[in-house]
ROLOPA-927471 format. One line per field, with one value per residue (C-alpha): x, y, z; residue number from 0; residue in one letter. Coordinates in Angstrom, 2 decimals. Last residue first. Layout:
! residues N
u	X|...
v	Y|...
w	Z|...
seq	NUM|...
type	A|...
END
This chain:
! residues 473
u	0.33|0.71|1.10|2.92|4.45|4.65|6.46|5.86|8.03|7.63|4.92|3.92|5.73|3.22|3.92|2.90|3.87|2.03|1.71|0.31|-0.42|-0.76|-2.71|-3.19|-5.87|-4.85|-5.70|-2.01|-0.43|1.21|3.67|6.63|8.32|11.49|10.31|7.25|3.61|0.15|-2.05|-4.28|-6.65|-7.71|-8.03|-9.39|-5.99|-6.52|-3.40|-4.83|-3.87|-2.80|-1.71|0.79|0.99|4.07|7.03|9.28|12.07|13.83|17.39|14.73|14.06|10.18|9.58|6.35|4.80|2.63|3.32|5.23|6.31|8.53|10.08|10.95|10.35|13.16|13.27|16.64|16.97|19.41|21.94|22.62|20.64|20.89|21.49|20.94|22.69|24.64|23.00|25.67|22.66|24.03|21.77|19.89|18.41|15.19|14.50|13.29|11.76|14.11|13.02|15.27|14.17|15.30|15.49|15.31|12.96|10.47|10.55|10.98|14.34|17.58|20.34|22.33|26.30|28.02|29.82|26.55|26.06|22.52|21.67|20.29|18.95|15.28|14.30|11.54|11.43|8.27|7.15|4.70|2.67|3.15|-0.34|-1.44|-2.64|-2.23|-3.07|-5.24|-3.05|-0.21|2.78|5.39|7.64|10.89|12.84|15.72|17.17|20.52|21.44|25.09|28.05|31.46|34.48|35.59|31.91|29.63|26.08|23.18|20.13|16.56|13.92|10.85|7.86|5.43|2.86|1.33|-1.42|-2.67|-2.95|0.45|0.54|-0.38|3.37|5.33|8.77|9.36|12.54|13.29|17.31|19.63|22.78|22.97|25.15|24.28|24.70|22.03|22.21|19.34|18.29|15.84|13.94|11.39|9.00|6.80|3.26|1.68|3.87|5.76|5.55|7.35|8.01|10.43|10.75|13.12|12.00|14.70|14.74|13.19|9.91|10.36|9.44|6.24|5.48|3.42|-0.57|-1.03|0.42|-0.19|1.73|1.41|2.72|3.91|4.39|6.02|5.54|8.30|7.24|8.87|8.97|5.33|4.56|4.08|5.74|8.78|8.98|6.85|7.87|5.28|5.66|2.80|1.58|1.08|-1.22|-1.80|-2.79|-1.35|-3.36|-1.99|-5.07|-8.05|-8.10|-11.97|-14.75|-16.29|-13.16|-13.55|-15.66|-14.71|-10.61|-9.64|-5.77|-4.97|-3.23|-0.75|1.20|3.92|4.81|5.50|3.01|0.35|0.69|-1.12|-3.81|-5.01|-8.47|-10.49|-7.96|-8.46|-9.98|-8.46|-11.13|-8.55|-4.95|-4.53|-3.84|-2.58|0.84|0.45|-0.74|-0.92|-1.30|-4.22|-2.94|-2.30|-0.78|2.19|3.65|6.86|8.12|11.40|14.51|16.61|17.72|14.00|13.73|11.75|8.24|7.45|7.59|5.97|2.37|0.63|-1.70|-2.29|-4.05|-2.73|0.83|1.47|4.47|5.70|8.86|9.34|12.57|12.82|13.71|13.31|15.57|13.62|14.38|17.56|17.84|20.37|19.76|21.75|19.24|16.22|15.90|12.66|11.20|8.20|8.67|7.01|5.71|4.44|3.81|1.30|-1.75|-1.94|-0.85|-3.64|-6.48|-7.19|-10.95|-9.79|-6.86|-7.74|-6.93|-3.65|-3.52|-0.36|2.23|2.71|3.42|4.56|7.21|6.63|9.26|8.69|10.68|8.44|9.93|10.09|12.57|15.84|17.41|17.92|18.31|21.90|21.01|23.48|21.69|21.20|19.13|18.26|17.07|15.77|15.05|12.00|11.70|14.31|12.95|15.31|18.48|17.09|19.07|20.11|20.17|21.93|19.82|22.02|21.89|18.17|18.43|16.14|14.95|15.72|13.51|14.30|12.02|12.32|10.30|13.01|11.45|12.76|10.77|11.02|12.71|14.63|13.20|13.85|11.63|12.34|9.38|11.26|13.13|10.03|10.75|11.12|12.22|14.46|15.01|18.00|18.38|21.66|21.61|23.13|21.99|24.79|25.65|23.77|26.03|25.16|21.29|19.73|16.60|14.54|12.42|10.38|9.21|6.45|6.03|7.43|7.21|4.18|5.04|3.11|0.80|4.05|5.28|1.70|1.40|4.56|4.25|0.79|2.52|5.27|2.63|0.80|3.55|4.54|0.75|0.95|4.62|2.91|0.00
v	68.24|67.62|69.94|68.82|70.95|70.61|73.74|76.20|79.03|82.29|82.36|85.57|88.87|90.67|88.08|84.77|81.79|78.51|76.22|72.65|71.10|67.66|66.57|67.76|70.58|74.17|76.56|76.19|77.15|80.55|82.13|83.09|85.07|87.08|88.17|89.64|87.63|88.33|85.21|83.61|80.20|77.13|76.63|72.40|70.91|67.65|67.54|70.53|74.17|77.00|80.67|82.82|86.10|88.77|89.63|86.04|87.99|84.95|83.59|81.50|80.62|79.85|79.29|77.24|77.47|75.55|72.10|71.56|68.74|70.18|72.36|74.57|75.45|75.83|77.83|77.47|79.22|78.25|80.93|83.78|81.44|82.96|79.21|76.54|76.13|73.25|72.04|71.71|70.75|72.47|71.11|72.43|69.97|70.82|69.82|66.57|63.85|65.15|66.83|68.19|70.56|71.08|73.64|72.96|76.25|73.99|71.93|68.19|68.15|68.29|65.99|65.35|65.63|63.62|65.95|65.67|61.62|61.60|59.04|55.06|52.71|53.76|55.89|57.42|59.37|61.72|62.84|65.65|67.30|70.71|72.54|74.43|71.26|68.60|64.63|63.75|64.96|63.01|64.75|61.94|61.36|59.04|58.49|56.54|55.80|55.24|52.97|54.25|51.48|53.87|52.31|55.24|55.30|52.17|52.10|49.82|49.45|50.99|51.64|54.20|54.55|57.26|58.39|55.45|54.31|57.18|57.04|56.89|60.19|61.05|60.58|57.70|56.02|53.52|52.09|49.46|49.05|46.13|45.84|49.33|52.19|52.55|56.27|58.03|58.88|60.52|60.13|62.22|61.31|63.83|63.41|66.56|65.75|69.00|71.03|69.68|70.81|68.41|68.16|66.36|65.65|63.52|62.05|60.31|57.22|56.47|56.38|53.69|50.77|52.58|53.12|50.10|50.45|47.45|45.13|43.43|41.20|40.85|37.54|36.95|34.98|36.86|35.02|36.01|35.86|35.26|36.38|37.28|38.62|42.53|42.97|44.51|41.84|41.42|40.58|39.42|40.29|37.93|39.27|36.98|37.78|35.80|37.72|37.23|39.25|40.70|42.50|43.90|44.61|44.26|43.40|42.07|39.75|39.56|42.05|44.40|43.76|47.53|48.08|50.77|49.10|49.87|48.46|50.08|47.75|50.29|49.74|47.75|50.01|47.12|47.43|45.81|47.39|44.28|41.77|38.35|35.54|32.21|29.51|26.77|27.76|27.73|25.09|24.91|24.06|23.02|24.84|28.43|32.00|33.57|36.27|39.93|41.73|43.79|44.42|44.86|45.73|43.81|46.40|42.60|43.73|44.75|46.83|47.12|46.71|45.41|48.64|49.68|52.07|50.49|53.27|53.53|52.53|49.76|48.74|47.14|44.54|43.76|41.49|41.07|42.42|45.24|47.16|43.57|42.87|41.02|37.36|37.35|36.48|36.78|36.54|34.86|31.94|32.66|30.60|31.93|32.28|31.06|31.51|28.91|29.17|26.46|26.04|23.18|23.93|21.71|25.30|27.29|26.94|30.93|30.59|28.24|31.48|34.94|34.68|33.14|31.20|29.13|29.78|27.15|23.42|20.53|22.16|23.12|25.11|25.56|26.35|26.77|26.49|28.23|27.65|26.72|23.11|20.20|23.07|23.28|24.06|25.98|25.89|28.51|28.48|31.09|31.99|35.18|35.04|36.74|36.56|39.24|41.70|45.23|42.97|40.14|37.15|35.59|31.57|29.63|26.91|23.42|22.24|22.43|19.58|19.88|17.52|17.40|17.49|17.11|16.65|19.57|22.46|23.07|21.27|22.12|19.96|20.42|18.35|22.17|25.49|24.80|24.60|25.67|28.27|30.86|32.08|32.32|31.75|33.61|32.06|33.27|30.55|31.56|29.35|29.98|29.04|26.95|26.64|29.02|31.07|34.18|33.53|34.43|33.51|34.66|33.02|34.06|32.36|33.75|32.84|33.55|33.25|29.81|28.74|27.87|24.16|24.20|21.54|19.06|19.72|19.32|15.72|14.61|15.34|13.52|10.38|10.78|10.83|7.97|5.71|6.88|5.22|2.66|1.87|2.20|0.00
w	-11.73|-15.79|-18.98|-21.82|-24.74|-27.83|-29.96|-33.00|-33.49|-35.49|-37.49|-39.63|-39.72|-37.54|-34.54|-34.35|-32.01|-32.12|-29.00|-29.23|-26.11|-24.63|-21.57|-17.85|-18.01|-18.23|-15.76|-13.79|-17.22|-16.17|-18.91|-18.56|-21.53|-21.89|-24.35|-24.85|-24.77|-25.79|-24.33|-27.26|-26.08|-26.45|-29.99|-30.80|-32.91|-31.54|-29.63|-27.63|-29.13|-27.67|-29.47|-28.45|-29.86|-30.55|-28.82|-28.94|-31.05|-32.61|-30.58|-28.15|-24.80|-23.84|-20.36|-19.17|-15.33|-12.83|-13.93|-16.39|-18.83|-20.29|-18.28|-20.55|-24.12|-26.30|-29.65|-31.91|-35.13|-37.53|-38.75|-41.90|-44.87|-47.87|-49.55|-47.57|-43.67|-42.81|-39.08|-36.78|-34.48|-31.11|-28.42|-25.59|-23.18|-21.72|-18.31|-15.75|-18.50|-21.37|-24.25|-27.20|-29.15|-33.20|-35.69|-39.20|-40.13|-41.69|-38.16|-38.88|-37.35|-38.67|-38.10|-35.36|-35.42|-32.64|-29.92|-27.70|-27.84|-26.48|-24.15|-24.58|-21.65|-22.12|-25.20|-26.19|-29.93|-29.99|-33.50|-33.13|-36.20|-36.87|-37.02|-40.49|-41.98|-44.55|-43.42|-46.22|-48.73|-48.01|-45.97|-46.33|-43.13|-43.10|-39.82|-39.72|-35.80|-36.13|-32.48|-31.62|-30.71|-29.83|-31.66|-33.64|-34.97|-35.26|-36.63|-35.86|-36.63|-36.22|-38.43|-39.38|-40.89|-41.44|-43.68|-45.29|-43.01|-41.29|-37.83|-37.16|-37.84|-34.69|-33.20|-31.25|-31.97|-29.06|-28.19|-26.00|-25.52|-24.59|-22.29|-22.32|-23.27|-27.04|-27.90|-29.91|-33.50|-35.43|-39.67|-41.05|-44.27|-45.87|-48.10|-49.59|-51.45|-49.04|-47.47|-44.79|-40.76|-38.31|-35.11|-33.03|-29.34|-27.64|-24.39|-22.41|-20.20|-16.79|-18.23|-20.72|-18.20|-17.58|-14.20|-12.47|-11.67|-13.30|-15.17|-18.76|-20.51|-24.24|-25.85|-29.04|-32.43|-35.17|-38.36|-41.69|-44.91|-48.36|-51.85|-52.09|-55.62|-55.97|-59.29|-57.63|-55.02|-51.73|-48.26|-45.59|-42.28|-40.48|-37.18|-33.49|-30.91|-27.32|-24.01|-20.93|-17.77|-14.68|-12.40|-13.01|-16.67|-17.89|-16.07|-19.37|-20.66|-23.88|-25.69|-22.35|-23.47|-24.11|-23.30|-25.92|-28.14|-30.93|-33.43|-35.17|-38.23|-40.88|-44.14|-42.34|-39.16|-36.69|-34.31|-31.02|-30.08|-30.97|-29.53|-31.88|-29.82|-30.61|-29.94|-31.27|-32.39|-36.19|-38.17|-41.71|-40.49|-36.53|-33.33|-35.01|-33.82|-36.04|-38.00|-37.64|-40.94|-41.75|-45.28|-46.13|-50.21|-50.56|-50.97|-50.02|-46.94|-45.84|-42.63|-39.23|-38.07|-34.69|-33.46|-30.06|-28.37|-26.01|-24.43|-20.88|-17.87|-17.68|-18.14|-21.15|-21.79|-25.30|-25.50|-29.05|-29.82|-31.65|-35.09|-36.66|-39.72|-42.43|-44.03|-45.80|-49.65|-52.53|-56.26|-58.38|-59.02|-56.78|-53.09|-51.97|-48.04|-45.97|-42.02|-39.77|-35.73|-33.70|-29.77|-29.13|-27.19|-23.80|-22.48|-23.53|-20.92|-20.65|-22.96|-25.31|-26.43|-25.75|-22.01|-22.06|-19.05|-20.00|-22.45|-25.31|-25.20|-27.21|-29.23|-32.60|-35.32|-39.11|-42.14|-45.44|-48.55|-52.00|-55.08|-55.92|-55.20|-52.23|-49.62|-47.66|-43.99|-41.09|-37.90|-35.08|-32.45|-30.05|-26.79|-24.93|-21.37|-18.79|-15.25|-14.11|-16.48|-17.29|-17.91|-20.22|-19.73|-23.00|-23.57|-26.33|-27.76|-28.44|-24.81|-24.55|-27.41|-31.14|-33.18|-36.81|-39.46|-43.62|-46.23|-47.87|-45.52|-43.23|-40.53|-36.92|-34.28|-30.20|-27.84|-26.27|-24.94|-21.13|-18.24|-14.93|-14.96|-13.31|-16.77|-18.91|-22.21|-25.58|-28.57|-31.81|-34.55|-36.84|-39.97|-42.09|-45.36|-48.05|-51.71|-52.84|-55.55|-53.07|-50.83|-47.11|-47.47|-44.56|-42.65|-39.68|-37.50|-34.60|-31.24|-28.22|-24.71|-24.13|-20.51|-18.92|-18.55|-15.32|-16.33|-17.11|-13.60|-12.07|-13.99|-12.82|-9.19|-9.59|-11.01|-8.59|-5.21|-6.99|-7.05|-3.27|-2.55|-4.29|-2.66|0.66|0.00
seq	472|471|470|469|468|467|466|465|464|463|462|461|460|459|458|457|456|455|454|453|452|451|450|449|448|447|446|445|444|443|442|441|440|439|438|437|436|435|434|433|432|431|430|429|428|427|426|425|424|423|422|421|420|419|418|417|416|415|414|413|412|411|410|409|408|407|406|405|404|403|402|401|400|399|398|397|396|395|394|393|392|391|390|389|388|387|386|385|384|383|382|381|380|379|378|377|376|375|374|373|372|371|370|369|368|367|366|365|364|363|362|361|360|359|358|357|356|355|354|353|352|351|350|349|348|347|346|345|344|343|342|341|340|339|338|337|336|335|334|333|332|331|330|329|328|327|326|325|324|323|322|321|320|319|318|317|316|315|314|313|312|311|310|309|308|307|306|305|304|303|302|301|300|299|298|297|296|295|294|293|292|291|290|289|288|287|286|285|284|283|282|281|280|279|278|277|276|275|274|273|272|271|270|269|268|267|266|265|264|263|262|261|260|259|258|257|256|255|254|253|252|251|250|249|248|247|246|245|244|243|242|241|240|239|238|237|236|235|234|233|232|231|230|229|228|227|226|225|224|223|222|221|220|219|218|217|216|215|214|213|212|211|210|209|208|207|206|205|204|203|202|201|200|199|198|197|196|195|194|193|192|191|190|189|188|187|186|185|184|183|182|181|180|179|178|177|176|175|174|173|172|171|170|169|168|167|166|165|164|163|162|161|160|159|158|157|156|155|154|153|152|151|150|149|148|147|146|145|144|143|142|141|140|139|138|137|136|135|134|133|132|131|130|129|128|127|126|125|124|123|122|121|120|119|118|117|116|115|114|113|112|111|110|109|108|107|106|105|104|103|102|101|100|99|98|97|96|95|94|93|92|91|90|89|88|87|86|85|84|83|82|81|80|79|78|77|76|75|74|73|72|71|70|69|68|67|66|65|64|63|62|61|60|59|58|57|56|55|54|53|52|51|50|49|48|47|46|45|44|43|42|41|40|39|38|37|36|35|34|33|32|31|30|29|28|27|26|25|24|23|22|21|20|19|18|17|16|15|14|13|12|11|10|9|8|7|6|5|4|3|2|1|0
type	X|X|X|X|X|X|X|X|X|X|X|X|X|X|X|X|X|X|X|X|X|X|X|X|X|X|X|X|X|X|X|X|X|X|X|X|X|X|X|X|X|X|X|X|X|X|X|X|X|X|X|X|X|X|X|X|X|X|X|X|X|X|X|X|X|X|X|X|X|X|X|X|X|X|X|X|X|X|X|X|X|X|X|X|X|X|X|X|X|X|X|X|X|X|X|X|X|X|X|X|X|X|X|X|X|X|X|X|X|X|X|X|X|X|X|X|X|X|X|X|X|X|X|X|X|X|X|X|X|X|X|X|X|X|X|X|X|X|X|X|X|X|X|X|X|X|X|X|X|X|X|X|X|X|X|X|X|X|X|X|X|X|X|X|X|X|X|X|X|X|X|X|X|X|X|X|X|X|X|X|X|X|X|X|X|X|X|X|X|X|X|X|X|X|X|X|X|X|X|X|X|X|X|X|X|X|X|X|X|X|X|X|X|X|X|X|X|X|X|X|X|X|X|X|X|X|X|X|X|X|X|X|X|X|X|X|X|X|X|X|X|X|X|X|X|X|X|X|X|X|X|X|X|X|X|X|X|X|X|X|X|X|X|X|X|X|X|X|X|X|X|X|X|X|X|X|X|X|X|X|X|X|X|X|X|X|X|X|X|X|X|X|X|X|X|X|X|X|X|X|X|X|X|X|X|X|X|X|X|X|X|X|X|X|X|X|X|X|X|X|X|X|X|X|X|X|X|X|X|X|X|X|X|X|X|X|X|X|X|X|X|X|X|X|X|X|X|X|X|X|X|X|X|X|X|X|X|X|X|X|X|X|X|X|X|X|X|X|X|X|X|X|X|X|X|X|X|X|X|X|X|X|X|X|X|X|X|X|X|X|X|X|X|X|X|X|X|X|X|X|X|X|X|X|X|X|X|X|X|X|X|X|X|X|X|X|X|X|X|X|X|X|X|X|X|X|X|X|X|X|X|X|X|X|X|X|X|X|X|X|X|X|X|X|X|X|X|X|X|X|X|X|X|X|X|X|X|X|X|X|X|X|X|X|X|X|X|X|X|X|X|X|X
END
């Protein structure tokens, strides 16, 4: 009866380990041709785990599409800490494949389980659900291929309340058109996950990859965000070729965490501020530099235009300079029709572990005028552009409003004459009100609402500045 009764003790010990295989929080594959005479290639399959779960990434299946699956060992993954959260780790596998010949195939990845008690997948009960995730690609004579560069990792977390607001665009190697889509997460090839409930207020930038959220879950959960919740999503990048066929496609399959009550992650970084005023038709591509000084960086680009589907986009790689590492953040803006006005449009650029490198040379901003502001969370930063000057041109202008945010008070600094009229707009462009102002100016904001703020300064000559600003108590 004893040894029954131990039996049944391991039986059940084994059964609650395998339940509590909650550790794989989402994965992606990506493929890169080295020589483009070659049939070989390199297969790169990112994972992301959960570091206290005691489970490792490891007996799963890698197909490359021609016949050919291996299985995989923990021991073969290589494992990353991730400095800013203790509980979560980064892991990849490399392999080196030679294909049979030219042509299209579908790499895959499956392990037996997926994260637990995700809410929009059967209802929470998600981890009997098999983890699988498969990138499409082409092997062209002469030609050579890599699967897209990701501006970010995966990791998304969203504290509530709040707006989600992160890239999971990036680049194209090949000059591939990108286009981003949200898909069912899968349990198998031409199987999606069962009762998968897509996230109503989840959205993705087809044309640049910035998805956004703003935390609504009543159509699936009705008392909405109480308390830590995992949600599933995952979006398929797919690359197209000159004559719009689809060359390849890469799945990013993810989790989003949500916590409450916590300060943003981001907050303890810097806030740069751009804005930008085009005529109508005009593109414009600005490239900034800032310093790499952590062990990993989370960078969010955020601005109203992402609203409209083809006016911004934006990537991130890197760029060495007499041995310093710098993140180039490329910035293009195009000033469609739809999106013409008299109000500069704001382009903030948040960074966490990253700093400005002050003897680098920045580029312009998106002010006509090419002046720039810099933001930081306590005071203004003021920076010398090196800006070349056009034509006529005697010097740049630079306009700084500080603190920003504020509280009680704003200060404007400028080398314009600020004598004139300021005008104050919210986000939405709605008129606030006109104050007459001479410089030096102070002005008192303590009637204003916390929010966003547009301010426009005009004197008889026309416009002279236009800034964002952010009042809070």
């Amino acid at each position: 009866m004893n040894n029954k009764f131990l039996l049944l003790i391991v039986l059940q010990f084994l059964l609650l380990f395998n339940s509590q295989a909650t550790h794989i929080r989402g994965g992606e594959i990506r493929i890169i041709q080295e020589d483009p005479n070659s049939l070989e290639c390199k297969v790169v399959f990112t994972g992301w785990r959960d570091a206290e779960s005691g489970v490792e990434f490891g007996y799963g299946f890698l197909d490359f599409g021609d016949g050919t699956v291996i299985e995989t060992r923990p021991n073969e993954f290589e494992i990353n800490n991730i400095s800013y959260i203790d509980f979560l780790q980064k892991v990849e596998l490399t392999v080196y494949h030679t294909f049979p010949d030219h042509g299209q195939y579908v790499i895959s990845y499956t392990e037996q389980n997926r994260n637990d008690f995700l809410e929009n997948i059967s209802g929470g009960y998600s981890v009997d659900i098999p983890f699988y995730i498969e990138s499409m690609f082409s092997l062209i004579h002469g030609q050579r291929y890599e699967s897209p560069v990701f501006n970010l990792d995966q990791s998304n977390f969203y504290y509530f309340p709040g707006n989600l607001n992160l890239s999971m665009g990036g680049y194209d190697p090949n000059n591939y058109r990108l286009y981003y889509s949200f898909v069912e997460p899968k349990q198998g090839k031409n199987s999606p996950v069962p009762n998968y409930h897509f996230l109503d207020s989840l959205k993705i930038n087809h044309v640049s990859g910035h998805l956004s959220w703003n935390g609504y879950v009543e159509d699936l959960l009705p008392q909405g965000l109480l308390d830590q919740r995992e949600f599933s999503a995952a979006i398929k990048v797919y690359q197209f070729d000159q004559f719009d066929n689809i060359v390849g496609y890469v799945i990013r399959d993810f989790n989003i965490i949500t916590l409450e009550n916590e300060p943003v992650i981001l907050n303890n970084g810097k806030i740069n501020q751009f804005e930008m005023h085009l005529g109508e038709g005009e593109v414009q591509t600005k490239e900034v530099l800032i310093e790499y000084i952590g062990g990993t960086v989370e960078t969010q680009l955020i601005s109203e235009l992402f609203q409209y589907e083809n006016n911004i986009s934006y990537t991130i790689e890197n760029s060495t300079v007499n041995d310093t590492t710098y993140h180039k953040i490329k910035i293009t803006i195009t000033n469609a029709e739809q999106i013409s006005r008299d109000l500069p449009y704001i382009v903030s650029l948040r960074t966490e572990v990253t700093k400005w490198d002050s003897d680098f040379q920045k580029s312009a901003s998106f002010l006509d005028d090419h002046t720039i502001a810099v933001f930081t969370n306590d005071n203004y930063v003021d920076k010398d552009l090196n800006t070349i000057l056009s034509l006529d041109d005697q010097f740049n202008s630079q306009f700084l409003a500080f603190p920003n945010p504020a509280r009680e008070y704003l200060n404007f600094k400028s080398n314009n004459s600020l004598e004139g009229t300021l005008t104050i707009y919210n986000i939405q462009g709605q008129f606030i009100r006109s104050i007459s102002i001479n410089h030096p100016v102070k002005i008192d904001i303590r009637s204003l609402k916390n929010g966003n703020y547009i301010g426009i300064i005009t004197n008889q000559t026309g416009i002279v500045d236009k800034f964002k600003f952010i009042k809070e108590d």
